[in-house]
C-alpha positions in Angstrom: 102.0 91.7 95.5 100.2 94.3 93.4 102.5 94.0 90.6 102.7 90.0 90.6 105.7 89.4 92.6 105.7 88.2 95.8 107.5 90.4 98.1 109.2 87.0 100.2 109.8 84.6 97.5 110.3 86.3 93.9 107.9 84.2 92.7 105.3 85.8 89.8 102.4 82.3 91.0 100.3 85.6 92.9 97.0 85.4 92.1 94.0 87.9 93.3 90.3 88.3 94.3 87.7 90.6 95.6 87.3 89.6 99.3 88.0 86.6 98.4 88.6 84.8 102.0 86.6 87.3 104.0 83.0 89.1 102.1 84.6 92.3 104.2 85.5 94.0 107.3 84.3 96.8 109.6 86.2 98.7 110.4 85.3 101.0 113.7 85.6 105.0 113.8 84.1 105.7 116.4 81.1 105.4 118.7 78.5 103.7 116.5 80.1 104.6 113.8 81.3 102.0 111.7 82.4 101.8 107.6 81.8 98.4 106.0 85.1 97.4 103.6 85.7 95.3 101.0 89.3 94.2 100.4 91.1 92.8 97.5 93.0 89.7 98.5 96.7 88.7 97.0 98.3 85.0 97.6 101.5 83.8 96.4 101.0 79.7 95.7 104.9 79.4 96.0 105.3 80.3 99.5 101.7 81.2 100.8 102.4 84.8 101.6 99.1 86.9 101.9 98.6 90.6 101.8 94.8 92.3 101.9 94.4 95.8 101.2 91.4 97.5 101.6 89.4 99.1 98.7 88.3 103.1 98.1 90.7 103.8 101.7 90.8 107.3 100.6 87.0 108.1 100.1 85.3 105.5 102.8 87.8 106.3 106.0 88.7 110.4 104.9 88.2 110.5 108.3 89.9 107.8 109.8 93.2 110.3 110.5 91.3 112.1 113.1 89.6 109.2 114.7 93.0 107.2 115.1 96.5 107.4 115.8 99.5 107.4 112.8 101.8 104.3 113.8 105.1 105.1 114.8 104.5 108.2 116.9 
């Protein structure tokens, strides 16, 4: 979806916003201690797919790895 091109359809009708159908998640680390995200939305208008990914992961959840488990193990 990044790129333009809907992962599902093939079609290049993906357009993008800044949180633009949520103003951001929380997402919870811990105890009381919880990091406020923003997330930059992708829809394709031929099929409706809808992929959100979150914005500065890598400096605003550096800890996350220690706080939650990696899927798959």
């Amino acid at each position: 979806m990044k790129s333009g091109k809907c992962p599902k359809c093939g079609s290049t009708e993906v357009y993008t916003k800044r949180s633009g159908m949520q103003s951001g998640y929380t997402v919870g680390m811990g105890f009381a201690n919880t990091k406020h995200m923003e997330a930059d939305d992708y829809i394709c208008m031929a099929c409706g797919y809808f992929e959100q990914y979150l914005v500065d992961v890598s400096s605003k959840l550096k800890d996350l790895p220690s706080k939650w488990k990696k899927a798959g193990q």
